[in-house]
VEXDREN-2710 file (C-alpha; in Angstrom, 1 decimal):
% VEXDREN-2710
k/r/px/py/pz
1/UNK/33.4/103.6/109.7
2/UNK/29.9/103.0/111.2
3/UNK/30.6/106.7/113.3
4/UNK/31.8/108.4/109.5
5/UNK/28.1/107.4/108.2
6/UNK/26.1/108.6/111.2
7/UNK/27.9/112.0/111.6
8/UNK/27.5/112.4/107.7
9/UNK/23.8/111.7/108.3
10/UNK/23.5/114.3/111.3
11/UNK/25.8/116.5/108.7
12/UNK/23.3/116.0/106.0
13/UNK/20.2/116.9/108.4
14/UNK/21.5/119.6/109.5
15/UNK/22.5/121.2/106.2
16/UNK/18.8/119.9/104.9
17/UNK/17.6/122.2/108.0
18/UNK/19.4/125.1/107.5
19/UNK/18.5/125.0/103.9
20/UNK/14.7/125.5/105.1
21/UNK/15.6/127.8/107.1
22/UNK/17.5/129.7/104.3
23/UNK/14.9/129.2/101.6
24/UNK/11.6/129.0/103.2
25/UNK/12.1/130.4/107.2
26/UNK/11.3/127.2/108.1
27/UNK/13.3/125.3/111.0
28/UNK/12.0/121.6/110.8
29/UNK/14.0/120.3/113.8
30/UNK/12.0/123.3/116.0
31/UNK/8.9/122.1/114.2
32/UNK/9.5/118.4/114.6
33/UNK/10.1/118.8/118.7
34/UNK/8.4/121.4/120.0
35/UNK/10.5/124.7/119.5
36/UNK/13.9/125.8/119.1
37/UNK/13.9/125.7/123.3
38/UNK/13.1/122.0/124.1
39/UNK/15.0/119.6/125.1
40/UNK/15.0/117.7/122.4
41/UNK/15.7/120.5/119.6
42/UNK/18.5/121.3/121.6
43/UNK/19.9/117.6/121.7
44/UNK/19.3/117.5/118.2
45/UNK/21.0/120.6/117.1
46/UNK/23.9/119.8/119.3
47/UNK/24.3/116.4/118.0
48/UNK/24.4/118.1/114.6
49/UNK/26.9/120.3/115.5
50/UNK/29.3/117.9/116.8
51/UNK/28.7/115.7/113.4
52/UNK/30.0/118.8/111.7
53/UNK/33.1/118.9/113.8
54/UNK/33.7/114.8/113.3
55/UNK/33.3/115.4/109.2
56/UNK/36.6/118.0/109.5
57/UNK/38.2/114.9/110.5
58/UNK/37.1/113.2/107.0
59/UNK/38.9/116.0/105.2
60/UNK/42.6/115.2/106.4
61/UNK/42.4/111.4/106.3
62/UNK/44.1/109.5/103.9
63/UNK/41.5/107.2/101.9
64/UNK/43.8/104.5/100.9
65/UNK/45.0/103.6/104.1
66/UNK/41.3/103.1/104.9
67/UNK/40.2/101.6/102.1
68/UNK/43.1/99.5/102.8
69/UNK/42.3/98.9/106.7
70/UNK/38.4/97.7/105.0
71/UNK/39.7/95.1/102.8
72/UNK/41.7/93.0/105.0
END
């Protein structure tokens, strides 16, 4: 559960992020550490990335079973 909210968070970054960069040519991650080459970018963006892959996983689970799994 606590892993579902931080990959939607890093899913939610990166989509706010690409929407910048779509709208405005404006990459904040590069902006925020140094350039789309450091370190740090790269962690960032690849941390993203595997966020995005986790989410697929949201799409085939079955909600009751974890809603029930939450109540007990």
């Amino acid at each position: 559960m606590l892993m579902d909210k931080i990959c939607l968070a890093l899913t939610i970054v990166g989509a706010l992020n690409w929407g910048s960069i779509g709208l405005f040519k404006f990459d904040i991650v590069s902006w925020i550490f140094g350039g789309q080459g450091s370190l740090w970018a790269r962690i960032v963006y690849t941390l993203v990335g595997l966020a995005g892959i986790w989410c697929v996983s949201l799409l085939f689970r079955n909600t009751e079973d974890i809603e029930e799994r939450t109540h007990m």
